[in-house]
N, C-alpha and C positions, 0 to 999 in steps of 0.2 A: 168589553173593551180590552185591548191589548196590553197585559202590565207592563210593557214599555214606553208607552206613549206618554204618560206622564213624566217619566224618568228622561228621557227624550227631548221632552218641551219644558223642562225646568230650566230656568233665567238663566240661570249659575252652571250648572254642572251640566246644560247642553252645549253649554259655550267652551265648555272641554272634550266635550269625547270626539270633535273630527279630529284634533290633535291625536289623543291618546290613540285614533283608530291609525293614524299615520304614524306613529312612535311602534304602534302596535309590529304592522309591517315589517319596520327595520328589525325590530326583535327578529321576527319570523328569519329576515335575512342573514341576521348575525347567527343565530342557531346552526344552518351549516358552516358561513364564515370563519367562527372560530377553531371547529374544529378542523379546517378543512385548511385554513391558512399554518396552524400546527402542523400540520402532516406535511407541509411543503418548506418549511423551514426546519423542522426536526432533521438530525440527522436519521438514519435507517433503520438503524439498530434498532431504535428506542422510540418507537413511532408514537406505540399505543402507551408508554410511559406520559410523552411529550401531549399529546390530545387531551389525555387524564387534567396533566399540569395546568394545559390552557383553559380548561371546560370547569376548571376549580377555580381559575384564578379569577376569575369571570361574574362567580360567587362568593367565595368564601370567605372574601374580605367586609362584607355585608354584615356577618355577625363581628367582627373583629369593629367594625365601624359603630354596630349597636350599643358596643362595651363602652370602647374610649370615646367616641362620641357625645353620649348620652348629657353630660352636664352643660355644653354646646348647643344642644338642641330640644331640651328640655319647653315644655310647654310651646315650642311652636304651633302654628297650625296647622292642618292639614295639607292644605296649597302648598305652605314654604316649605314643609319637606318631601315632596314631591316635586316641588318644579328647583330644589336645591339639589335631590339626585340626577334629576334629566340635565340640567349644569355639567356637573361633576362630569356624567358619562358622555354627554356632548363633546370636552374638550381632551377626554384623554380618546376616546374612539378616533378623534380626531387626528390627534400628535400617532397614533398607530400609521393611517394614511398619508399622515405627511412624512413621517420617518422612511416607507416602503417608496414614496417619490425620489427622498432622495439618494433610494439603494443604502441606506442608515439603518432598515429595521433588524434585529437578531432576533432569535429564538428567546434570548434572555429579558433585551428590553420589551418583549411584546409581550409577554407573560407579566412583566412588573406593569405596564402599563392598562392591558386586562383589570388588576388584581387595583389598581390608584380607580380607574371609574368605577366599580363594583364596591366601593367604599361604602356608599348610602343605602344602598339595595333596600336594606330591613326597613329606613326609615322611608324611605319612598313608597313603597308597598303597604307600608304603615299609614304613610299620608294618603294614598287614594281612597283605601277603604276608612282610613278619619273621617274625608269629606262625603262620602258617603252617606256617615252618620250626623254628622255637623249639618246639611242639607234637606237631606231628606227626612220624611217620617218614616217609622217602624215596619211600614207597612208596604213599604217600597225597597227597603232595605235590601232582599232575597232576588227580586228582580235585576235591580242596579246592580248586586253582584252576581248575579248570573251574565248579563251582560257585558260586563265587565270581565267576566271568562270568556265568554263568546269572541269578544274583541280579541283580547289575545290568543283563543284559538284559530280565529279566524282566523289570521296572521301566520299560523302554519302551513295557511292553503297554498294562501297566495305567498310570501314570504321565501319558501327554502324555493319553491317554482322559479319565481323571478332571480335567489339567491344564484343558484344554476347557472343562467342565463347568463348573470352577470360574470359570475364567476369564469364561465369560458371565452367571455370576449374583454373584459377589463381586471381580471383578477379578482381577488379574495381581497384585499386592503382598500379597492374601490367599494365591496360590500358594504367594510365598517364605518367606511367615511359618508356615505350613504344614511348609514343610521345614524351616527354623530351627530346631522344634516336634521335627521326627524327628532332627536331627544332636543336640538337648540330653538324646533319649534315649540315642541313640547312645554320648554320651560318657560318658553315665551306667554305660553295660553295661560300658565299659573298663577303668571305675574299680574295678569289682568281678572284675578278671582281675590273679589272685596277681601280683605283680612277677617279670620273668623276667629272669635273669643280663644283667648292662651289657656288653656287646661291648669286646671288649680292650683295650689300648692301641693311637692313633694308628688308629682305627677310623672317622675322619671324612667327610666328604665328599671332601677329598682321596685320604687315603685309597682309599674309593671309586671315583675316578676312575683312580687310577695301576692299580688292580687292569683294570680293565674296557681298559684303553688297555695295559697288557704282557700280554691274554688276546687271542690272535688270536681268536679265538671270538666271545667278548664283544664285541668293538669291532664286529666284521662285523653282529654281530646290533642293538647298538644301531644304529650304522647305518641299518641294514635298516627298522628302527624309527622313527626316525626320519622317514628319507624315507618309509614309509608314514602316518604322522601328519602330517606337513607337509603333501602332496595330501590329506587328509582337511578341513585347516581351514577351507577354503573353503565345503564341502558344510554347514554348518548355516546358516553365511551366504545360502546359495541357496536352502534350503527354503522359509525364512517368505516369501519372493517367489516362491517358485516356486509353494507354494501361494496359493486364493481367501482361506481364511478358518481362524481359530483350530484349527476342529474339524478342516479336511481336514493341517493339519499332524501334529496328533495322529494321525488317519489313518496318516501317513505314517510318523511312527515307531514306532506301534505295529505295522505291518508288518515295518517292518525290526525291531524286539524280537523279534516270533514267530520269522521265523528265526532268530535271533540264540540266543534261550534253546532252540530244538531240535539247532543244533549246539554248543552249548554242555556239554547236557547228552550229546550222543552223545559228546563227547571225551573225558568221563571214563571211556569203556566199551573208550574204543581206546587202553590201556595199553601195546601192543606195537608200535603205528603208529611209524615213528623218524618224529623230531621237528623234526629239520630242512625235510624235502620236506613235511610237513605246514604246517610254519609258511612257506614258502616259496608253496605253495598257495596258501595262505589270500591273502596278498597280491594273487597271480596272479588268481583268480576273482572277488575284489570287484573287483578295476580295472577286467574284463572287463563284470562287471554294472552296474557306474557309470554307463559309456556310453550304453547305451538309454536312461536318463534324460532326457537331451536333446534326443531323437529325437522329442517331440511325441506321442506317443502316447498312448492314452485312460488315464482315472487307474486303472483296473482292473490295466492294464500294469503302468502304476509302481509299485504297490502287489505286486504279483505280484513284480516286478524285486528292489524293495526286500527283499522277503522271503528272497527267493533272496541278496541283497549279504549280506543279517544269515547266512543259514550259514555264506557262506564266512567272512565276521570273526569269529566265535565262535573258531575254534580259536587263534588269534594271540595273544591275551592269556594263555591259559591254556599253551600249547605255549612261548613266552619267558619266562613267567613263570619255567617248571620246569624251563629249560636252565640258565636263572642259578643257581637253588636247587640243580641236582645239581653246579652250576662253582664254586661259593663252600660255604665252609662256614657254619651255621647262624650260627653267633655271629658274623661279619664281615658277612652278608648285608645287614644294615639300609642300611650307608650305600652298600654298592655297588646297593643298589636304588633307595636316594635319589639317588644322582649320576644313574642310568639315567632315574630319574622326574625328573629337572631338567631334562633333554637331550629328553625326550616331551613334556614339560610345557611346553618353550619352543616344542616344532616346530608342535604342533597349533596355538597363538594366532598364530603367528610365518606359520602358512600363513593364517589368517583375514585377517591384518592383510594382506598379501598378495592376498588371495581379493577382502576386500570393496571397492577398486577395481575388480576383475576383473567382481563380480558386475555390478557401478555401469554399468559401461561394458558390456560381451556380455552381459550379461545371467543368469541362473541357469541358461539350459539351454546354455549354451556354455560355464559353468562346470560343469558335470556332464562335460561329454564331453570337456575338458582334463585336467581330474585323475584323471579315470577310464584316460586313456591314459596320464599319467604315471606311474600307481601300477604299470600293467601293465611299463611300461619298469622301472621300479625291480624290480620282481620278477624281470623277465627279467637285471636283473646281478646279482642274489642267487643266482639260480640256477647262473648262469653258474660265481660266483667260487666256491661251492660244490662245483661238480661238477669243477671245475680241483683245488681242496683236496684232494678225495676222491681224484685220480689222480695227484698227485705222489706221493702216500707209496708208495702201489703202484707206481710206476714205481721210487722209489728203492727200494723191497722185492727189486723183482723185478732191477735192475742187482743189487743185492747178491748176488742168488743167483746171476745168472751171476756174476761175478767169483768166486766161490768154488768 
């Protein structure tokens, strides 16, 4: 039997994901959107500054929301903080395409306005994979988050395609107001997901954080996390320059979705894979596929290339997700996936801000083949400290036995 068909046919959380699959979409669409509405309100000079700016602001307010937020949102449930970010981003995506109606939007307000919906990001993120654990059993766990990758790669197929589309015949603010459109569904499907038990006492984002920081585990794997997110921030910055035109960006990340949603979906099949060397992989072989990006070769390549990066990244999301899930117990999960999603949410804006110097100056295909070798190095001491982990105990196992 298919391990999604149960995940699928669950009372509760199948009554969410046509939503989340339609939330999903507009993601897919605002990925070119934002940066592509950036480059047309920037002035010239300062293009690949201005994209950086927009493609952080997007983000990185998410962990700033983790911090001061935190005593506000304290033991919610999974639902309310997810259907309290699709709110949030609903109404400021929104005030963007109402501002560009009425010839009101700048460069300045549209960046604050980015940076006001991106507020919730860590706890939203936090709430889906909550409800995941709050729902389902253990044993489903890996799937629903694999799935739940799938959705939103999917969303890069179809997504930047249709972003395109729209983009040449209604603009780039019709995009976001589009998505605004699917996160007020979104939040609407939330609201209709029974209230599930408040998380204990002292369940905060502190909280959170002490858990993750006294779990040798945890910490290695945010880590891990981290540093792979940080080299990533760069690469959306690179794109919109690296591509000619609207349509070959869409191009480009619909390639990278196809693979993306084919091992996506093969991860939920490989229930018995351990999870470490998997998630460790995954790191390994996109850094390895980043690089040819750079190398000039025909767009056929990079489209081939990209597609091949989108397998290796599919299992990452899903295989960390379900380390934490089986390391934490359900009812504490929220905020140690909020603290984890503060710490991802800072790296990736925190590599753009970063990045879009980088791009300014070397240009997009020297930023492909930098982070593409940094990601690899980073993997290679995951691996390292890993397989060190894995033979101390055995080493003390096996003293113990002689000694006896």
């Amino acid at each position: 039997m298919s391990p999604y068909r149960p995940v699928v046919r669950h009372p509760v959380f199948g009554r969410v994901l046509p939503a989340l699959v339609l939330s999903a979409v507009g993601d897919g669409m605002s990925a070119v959107a934002v940066g592509w509405l950036a480059l047309e309100l920037a002035p010239p000079p300062a293009r690949g500054l201005w994209v950086g700016l927009a493609v952080a602001a997007y983000a990185l307010p998410g962990a700033v929301g983790a911090v001061v937020l935190a005593p506000a949102l304290r033991g919610r449930s999974g639902a309310h903080l997810a259907g309290l970010d699709a709110t949030l981003r609903a109404v400021f995506l929104g005030a963007i395409g109402l501002l560009s109606a009425l010839d009101a939007l700048t460069i300045g307000r549209y960046i604050g306005l980015l940076a006001l919906s991106a507020l919730l990001t860590a706890w939203g993120t936090a709430g889906r994979y909550t409800l995941v654990a709050q729902l389902l059993p253990k044993e489903l766990h890996l799937a629903a988050n694999a799935l739940l990758t799938a959705i939103a790669e999917a969303s890069t197929v179809a997504g930047p395609a249709l972003a395109g589309l729209l983009i040449a015949v209604l603009g780039a603010p019709a995009v976001l107001a589009v998505d605004a459109a699917t996160f007020a569904v979104l939040a609407l499907s939330f609201r209709l997901v029974r209230p599930m038990p408040r998380a204990g006492p002292g369940a905060g984002r502190a909280a959170g954080l002490a858990v993750i920081r006294h779990d040798r585990q945890l910490l290695g794997l945010t880590a891990l996390s981290a540093g792979f997110f940080l080299l990533f921030g760069p690469i959306p910055v690179a794109v919109p320059l690296f591509a000619g035109s609207a349509a070959e960006v869409g191009l480009l990340y619909s390639a990278f979705g196809v693979g993306a949603v084919i091992g996506a979906v093969a991860v939920g099949h490989l229930r018995r894979l351990p999870l470490w060397p998997v998630t460790i992989g995954a790191v390994l072989c996109f850094g390895l596929l980043v690089v040819p990006l750079g190398l000039g070769l025909p767009l056929w390549v990079d489209l081939l290339t990209l597609a091949l990066a989108g397998l290796a990244w599919a299992p990452f999301p899903a295989t960390s997700t379900t380390l934490f899930q089986r390391a934490v117990p359900a009812e504490r999960i929220s905020p140690v996936l909020a603290a984890r999603g503060a710490v991802l949410v800072l790296a990736t804006p925190v590599g753009t801000l970063l990045g879009a110097p980088l791009v300014h100056t070397a240009g997009p295909a020297a930023t492909f083949v930098l982070c593409g070798a940094g990601t690899v190095a980073v993997g290679c001491v995951a691996l390292v400290v890993h397989l060190r982990g894995r033979v101390t105990p055995e080493l003390q196992a096996t003293s113990s036995s002689t000694l006896r």
